[in-house]
C-alpha positions, 0 to 999 in steps of 0.5 A: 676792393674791386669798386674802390679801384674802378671809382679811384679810376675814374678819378684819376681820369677824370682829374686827368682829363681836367688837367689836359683841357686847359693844358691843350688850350694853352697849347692851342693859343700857344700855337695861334700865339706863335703863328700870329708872331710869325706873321707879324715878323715876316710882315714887319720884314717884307715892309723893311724890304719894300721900303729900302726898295722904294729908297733904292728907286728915290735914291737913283731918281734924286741922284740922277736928277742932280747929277744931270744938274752938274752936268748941264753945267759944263762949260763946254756945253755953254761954249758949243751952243753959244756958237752960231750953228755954221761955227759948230760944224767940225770945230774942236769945241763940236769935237770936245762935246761929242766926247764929252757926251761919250765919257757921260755915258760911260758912268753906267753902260750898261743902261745909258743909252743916250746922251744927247744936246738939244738947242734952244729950239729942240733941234738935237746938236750932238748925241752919242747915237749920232744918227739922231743929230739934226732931229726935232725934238721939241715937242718932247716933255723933258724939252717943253718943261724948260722952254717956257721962260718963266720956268725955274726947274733945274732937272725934270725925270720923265715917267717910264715911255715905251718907243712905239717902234720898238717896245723899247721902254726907257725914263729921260732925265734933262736939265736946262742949259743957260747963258750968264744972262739966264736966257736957255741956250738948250737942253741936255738929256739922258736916257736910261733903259727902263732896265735899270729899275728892274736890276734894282728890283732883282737885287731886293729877291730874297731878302725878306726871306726864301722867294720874296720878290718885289713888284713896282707899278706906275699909278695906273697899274701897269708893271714897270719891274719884277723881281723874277717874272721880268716878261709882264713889265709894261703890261698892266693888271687890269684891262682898261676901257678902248679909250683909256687903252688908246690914250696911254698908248698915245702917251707912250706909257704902254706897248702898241699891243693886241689886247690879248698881249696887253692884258695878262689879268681880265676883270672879269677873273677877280669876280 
């Protein structure tokens, strides 16, 4: 009786072991099955995030470039630099402009900075940050792309600079203003603090989920916003050659920095 019970033992075992083997491996493919699901959700999420803040970047691009457009239309604008510059001094269509550039400003306080006019030459005629009138502005892209007479662009957005005196960064956005005949009788421009994309990123925190972040960098890899850690914008992720260094610095597209604050990533730590 004795050996009858120790062998049904061991079969009651052994169909039990047989019986866990698949039963573990079903959970353990269960448990890859729900961690690759998992994954696949949270990818698909971050994607969606990512792509509604690329739209909110399109979005503020494209709705600023038309609406510079409009603006530039105004007949105030045509009217004032129309005038010979002796007839502007002190006129009520100069005093109507500066308030009509004030009012412009006031769409968006707290990153409009600037609203100024240009004349045909790249000379600023009128500008909400009044110590700039009389500048010569022409060498400017947002100018240069209108001056050429065959140019038919009715807005330009230029790439995030950096204003060598201050680190300041800022885009501009411009379009041209003409004459009944098309002939260019100047340029309105407006510049917006670089802060404003970093507000759109902050928006986008958390939204695929606790402690998602976005980052957005230009085709160099310089950061140009960050969801949390705002101290890196303008500061690139890989270090550039002397001359690369000093060309996109020219270009005002990065700081004039020493080079242990430009770069925060050497190449040398991805090795």
């Amino acid at each position: 009786m004795k050996k009858q019970y120790s062998v049904r033992t061991k079969l009651i075992v052994a169909f039990v072991i047989m019986a866990l083997v698949p039963v573990g491996l079903l959970a353990f493919l269960n448990g890859r099955t729900a961690q690759q699901a998992l994954a696949d959700d949270a990818n698909q999420a971050l994607f969606a995030v990512a792509s509604q803040t690329a739209d909110s970047v399109d979005n503020f691009v494209r709705a600023n470039l038309t609406a510079i457009e409009t603006e530039a239309g105004l007949p105030a604008l045509k009217t004032y630099l129309s005038l010979a510059p002796a007839e502007r001094t002190g006129s009520e269509v100069e005093a109507e402009t500066q308030a009509l550039l004030e009012a412009l400003t006031r769409k968006d306080q707290a990153h409009v900075s600037s609203y100024a006019l240009l004349d045909s030459e790249g000379i600023v005629v009128a500008d909400t940050v009044t110590g700039d009138v009389g500048l010569d502005k022409s060498d400017r892209d947002y100018f240069q792309v209108f001056r050429e007479a065959e140019s038919d662009d009715l807005a330009y957005v230029s790439p995030i600079l950096v204003t060598p005196a201050t680190n300041e960064a800022a885009l501009y956005f411009s379009s041209p203003v003409t004459a009944p005949s098309g002939d260019l009788l100047g340029v309105l421009r407006v510049r917006y603090s670089a802060e404003v994309l970093q507000q759109l990123l902050v928006d986008k925190n958390d939204q695929a989920g606790p402690g998602s972040f976005g980052v957005l960098f230009d085709e160099d890899h310089i950061h140009l916003a960050h969801g949390i850690e705002p101290e890196v914008n303008f500061i690139p992720i890989v270090r550039f050659d002397p001359q690369t260094t000093a060309d996109l610095i020219a270009a005002q597209r990065l700081p004039d920095l020493p080079d242990e604050e430009l770069f925060i990533m050497q190449l040398d730590d991805l090795e």
